[in-house]
N, C-alpha and C positions, 0 to 999 in steps of 0.2 A: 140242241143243234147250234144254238147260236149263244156258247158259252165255253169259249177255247182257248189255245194257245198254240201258234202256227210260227213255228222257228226253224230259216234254211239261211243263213246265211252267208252264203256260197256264192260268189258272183259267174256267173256262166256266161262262158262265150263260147256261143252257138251258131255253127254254119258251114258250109266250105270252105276250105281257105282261111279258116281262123288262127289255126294256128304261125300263119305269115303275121299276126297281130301281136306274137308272145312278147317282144320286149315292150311294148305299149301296156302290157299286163300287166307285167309281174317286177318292172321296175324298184317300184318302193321297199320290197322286202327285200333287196343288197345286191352286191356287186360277184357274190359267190355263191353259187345253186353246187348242189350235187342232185345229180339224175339218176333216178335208180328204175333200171327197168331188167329185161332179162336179153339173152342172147338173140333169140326170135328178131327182136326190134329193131338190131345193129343190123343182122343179115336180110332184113328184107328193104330198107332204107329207111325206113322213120327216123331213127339215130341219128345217121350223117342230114339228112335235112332239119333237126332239128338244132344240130349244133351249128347250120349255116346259120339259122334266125340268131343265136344268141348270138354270135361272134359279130353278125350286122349291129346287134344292141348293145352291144361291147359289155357281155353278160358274162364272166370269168364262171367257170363249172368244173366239176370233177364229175367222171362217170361208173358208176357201182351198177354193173349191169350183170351178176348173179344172181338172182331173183331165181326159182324157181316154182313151177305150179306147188300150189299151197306152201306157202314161205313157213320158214319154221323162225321157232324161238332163237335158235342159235345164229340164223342168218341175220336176222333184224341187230342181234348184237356188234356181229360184223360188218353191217352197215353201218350202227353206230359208229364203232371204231373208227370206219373211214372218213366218215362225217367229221370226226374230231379231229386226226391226223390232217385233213384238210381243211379245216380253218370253214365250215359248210356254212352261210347265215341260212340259208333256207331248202327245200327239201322241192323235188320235181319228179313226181310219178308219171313216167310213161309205162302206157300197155295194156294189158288187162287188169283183171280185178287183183291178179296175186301183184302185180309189180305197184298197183294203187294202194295197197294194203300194205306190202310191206316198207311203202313211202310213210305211208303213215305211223307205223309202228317205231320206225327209224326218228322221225320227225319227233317222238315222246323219250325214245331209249337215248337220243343224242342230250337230252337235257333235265333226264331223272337219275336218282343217285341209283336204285334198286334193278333187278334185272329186269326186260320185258314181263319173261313171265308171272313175274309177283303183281304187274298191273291188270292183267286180264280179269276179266268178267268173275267175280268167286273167287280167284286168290287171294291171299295172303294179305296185300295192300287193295288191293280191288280197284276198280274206275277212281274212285273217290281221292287214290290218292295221284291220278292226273292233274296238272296243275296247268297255268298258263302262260307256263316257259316253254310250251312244246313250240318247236321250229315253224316259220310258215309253209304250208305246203301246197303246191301248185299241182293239178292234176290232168295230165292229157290221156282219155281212152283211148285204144286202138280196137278196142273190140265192140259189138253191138250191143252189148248187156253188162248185166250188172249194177248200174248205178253208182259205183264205188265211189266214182269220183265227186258225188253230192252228199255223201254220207259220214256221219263223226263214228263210224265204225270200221273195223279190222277184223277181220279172219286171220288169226295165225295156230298154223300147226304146232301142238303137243308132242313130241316123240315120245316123251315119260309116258304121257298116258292115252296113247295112239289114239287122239280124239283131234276136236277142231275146236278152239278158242275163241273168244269174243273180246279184242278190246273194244272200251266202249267210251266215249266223252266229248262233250260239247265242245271240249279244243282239240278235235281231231276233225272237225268240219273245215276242210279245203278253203282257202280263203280265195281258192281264182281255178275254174273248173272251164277249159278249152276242149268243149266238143267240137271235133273235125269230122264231120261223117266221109270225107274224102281218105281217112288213118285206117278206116277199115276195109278199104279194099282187098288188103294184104291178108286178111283172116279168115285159116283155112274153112272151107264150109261147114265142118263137123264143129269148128266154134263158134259159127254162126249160130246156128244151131242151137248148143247149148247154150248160147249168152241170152239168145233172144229169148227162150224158154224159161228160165231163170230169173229174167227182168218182167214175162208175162207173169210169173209164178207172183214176184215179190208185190205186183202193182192187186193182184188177184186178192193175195194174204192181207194185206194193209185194209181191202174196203171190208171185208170181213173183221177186220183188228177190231177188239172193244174200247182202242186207245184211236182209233180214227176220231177226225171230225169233219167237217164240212169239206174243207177245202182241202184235205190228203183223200175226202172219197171224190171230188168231181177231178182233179187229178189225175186217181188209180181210173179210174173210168175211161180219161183220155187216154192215157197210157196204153192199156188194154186193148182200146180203136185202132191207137196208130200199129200198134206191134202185128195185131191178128191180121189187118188191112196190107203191112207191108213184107211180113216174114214169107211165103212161099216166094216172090219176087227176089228179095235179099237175099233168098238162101240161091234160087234154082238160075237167077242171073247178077254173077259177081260184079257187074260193073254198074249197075242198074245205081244211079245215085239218087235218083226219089224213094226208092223202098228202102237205100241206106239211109237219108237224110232223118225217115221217116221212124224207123226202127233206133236210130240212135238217139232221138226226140223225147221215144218212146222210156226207151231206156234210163235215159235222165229223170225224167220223170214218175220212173219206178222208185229211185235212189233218193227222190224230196219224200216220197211219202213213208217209205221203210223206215226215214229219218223220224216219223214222228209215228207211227202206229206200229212199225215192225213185223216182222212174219208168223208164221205160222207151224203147221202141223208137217207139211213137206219139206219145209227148208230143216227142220228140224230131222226129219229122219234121212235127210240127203249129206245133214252135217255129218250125223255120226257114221252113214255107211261112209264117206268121204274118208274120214278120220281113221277108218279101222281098216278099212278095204280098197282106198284110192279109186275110188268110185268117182269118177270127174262129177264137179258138184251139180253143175247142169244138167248132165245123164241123171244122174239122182233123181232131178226135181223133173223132169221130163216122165220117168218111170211111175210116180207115187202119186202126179198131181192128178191125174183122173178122178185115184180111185179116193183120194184126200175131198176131193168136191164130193163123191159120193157120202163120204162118211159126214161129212160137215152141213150138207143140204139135208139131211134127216130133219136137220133145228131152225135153220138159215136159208129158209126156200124166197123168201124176199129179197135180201141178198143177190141170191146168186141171179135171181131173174134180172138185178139191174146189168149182170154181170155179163149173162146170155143176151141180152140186149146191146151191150157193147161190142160181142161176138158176131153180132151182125142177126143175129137167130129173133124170129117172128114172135115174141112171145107174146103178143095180143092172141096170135091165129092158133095157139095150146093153151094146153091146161097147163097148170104150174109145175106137176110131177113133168108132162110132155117136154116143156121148156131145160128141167131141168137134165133130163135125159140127152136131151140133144145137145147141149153142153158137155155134158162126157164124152158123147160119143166123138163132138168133135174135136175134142180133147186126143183122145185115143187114135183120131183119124190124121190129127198137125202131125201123132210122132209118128205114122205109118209111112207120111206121105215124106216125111222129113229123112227117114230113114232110122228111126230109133226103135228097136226090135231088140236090146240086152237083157238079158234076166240077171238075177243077183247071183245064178249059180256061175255062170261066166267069169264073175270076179273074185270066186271064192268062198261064196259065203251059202254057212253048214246049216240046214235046214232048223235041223236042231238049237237054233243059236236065231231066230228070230223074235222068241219072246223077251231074250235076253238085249237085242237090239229095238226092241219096241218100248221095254222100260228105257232102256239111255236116252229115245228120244224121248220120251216123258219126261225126264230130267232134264234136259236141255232145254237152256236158257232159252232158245229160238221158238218152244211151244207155248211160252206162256202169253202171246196174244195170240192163240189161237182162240175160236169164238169157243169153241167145246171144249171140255177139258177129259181127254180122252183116258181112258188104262193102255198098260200095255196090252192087253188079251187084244184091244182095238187096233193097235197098230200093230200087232202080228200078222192080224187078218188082211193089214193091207199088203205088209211085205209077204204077205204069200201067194196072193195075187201077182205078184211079178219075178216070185224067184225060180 
């Protein structure tokens, strides 16, 4: 317990109204930002008030706001391009997790000779050959989840090989991370939803991780309190700014400990349906996580009791099977109440073609801090439970 190593080196600015603080931020790292976010962010006003703050700070910027959900290899190239045609010193992700990602990814492709995808997770050059010429990058969420914006990691889309990718490296840790929980008003409720889901998922996987330690589990724990205590409010009244304040707290704090213990057994089969089926990755992790506690508390009934404890659930006044039950159930009862009712066959996917999706997640880099190390015959059983 008391023999680790505990690395976020992320400066977070946290609160309402923080982002009227940007040019006091992110001064040091130059006089030329490119911001790369998606369409969404222009049309609902975050954009134009974010370029009022820079133009107060006499912040010179280019704007790349193609971004799309799950950014792919080719787009991060053409980010770069922009970046370089415009003379970029540093990198500003507004939005959610895809427009955080593909800031980051932009941030490495602007200043390595090889393409993006020869850097990811398992290609060709692999993390290893990230170096620490990558751009600095600045990160503002718009959404309740995810954590992206604390994390030295990237989701980017494969088209070759209809999957989801992992870059991965210690200089893609955000040097300056501006939560606004006032950014997420504007986010429709169905990605309330999935984000806050998503960042309950990541905080959930991390205290189970074999790479946790002390202070990424007392963390996920907090995490866990704030998101379950504020998500029915944040979801069922948009203007509510303490369940947003609390939810995006939450959320950051998913994003330190993913940094150092990583997920698990759900993110891992939400990546691949993601990748093969456009399976929104929240949906994903909202459909699996139930029955991923079920399969994992078989080993890890300790665990989860600290977990169901955070859940708000009585586990002095049960037995530990009782505790653990009632953490599914309430599991199952967040995505009823929340509105999450899709099966796998809605998006396509052939019954037939579950064992075959239960090894991919097996293979995927995202299981392997899972606490169990499951087969596929095990995660078939889960995807059949919700297809």
């Amino acid at each position: 317990m008391f023999d680790f190593e505990y690395y976020s080196p992320t400066k977070v600015a946290f609160g309402p109204g923080k982002l009227g603080e940007i040019g006091q931020l992110i001064g040091e790292y130059g006089n030329k930002a490119l911001v790369v976010t998606d369409s969404n962010i222009e049309k609902v006003g975050i954009l134009a008030m974010l370029e009022e703050y820079l133009d107060e700070a006499e912040i010179d910027y280019d704007v790349f706001a193609e971004v799309e959900e799950d950014p792919s290899a080719e787009l991060v190239e053409r980010g770069a391009k922009f970046a370089e045609d415009n003379d970029s010193e540093f990198i500003i992700g507004v939005g959610g997790g895809s427009s955080i990602d593909a800031a980051k990814a932009i941030a490495v492709a602007r200043t390595h000779p090889a393409k993006i995808r020869d850097y990811l997770v398992g290609a060709k050059i692999g993390a290893e050959g990230i170096t620490s010429d990558v751009l600095p990058i600045v990160t503002i969420p718009t959404t309740s989840g995810t954590g992206s914006e604390v994390t030295p990691v990237a989701v980017i889309s494969d088209k070759e090989e209809e999957s989801k990718r992992v870059l991965f490296s210690p200089y893609l840790f955000p040097q300056v991370a501006i939560v606004d929980p006032e950014l997420t008003f504007t986010l429709p409720k169905e990605m309330t939803v999935y984000t806050a889901i998503d960042a309950l998922c990541q905080a959930m996987e991390a205290y189970l991780s074999p790479e946790g330690n002390i202070i990424s589990d007392l963390l996920s724990l907090e995490s866990i309190e704030l998101i379950r205590a504020a998500i029915y409010d944040a979801v069922n009244d948009e203007g509510n700014l303490q369940a947003r304040t609390k939810l995006a707290l939450g959320a950051t704090l998913s994003g330190m400990v993913i940094s150092q213990a990583g997920v698990g057994a759900a993110h891992a089969l939400a990546m691949v349906l993601g990748g093969r089926y456009k399976l929104p990755h929240g949906l994903g992790i909202a459909m699996v996580l139930p029955y991923v506690v079920e399969y994992n508390a078989e080993d890890f009934q300790e665990a989860y009791l600290d977990i169901a404890e955070a859940f708000g659930i009585k586990v002095n006044e049960l037995t530990e099977q009782e505790a653990i039950t009632a953490l599914v159930e309430d599991l199952k009862e967040l995505n009823q109440r929340l509105g999450v009712k899709a099966k796998l066959r809605d998006f396509g996917v052939a019954e037939d073609l579950l064992l075959e999706l239960g090894q991919a997640a097996c293979d995927h880099e995202d299981m392997r801090n899972n606490p169990k190390e499951p087969t596929a015959e095990e995660m078939r059983m889960i995807l059949e439970k919700v297809f």
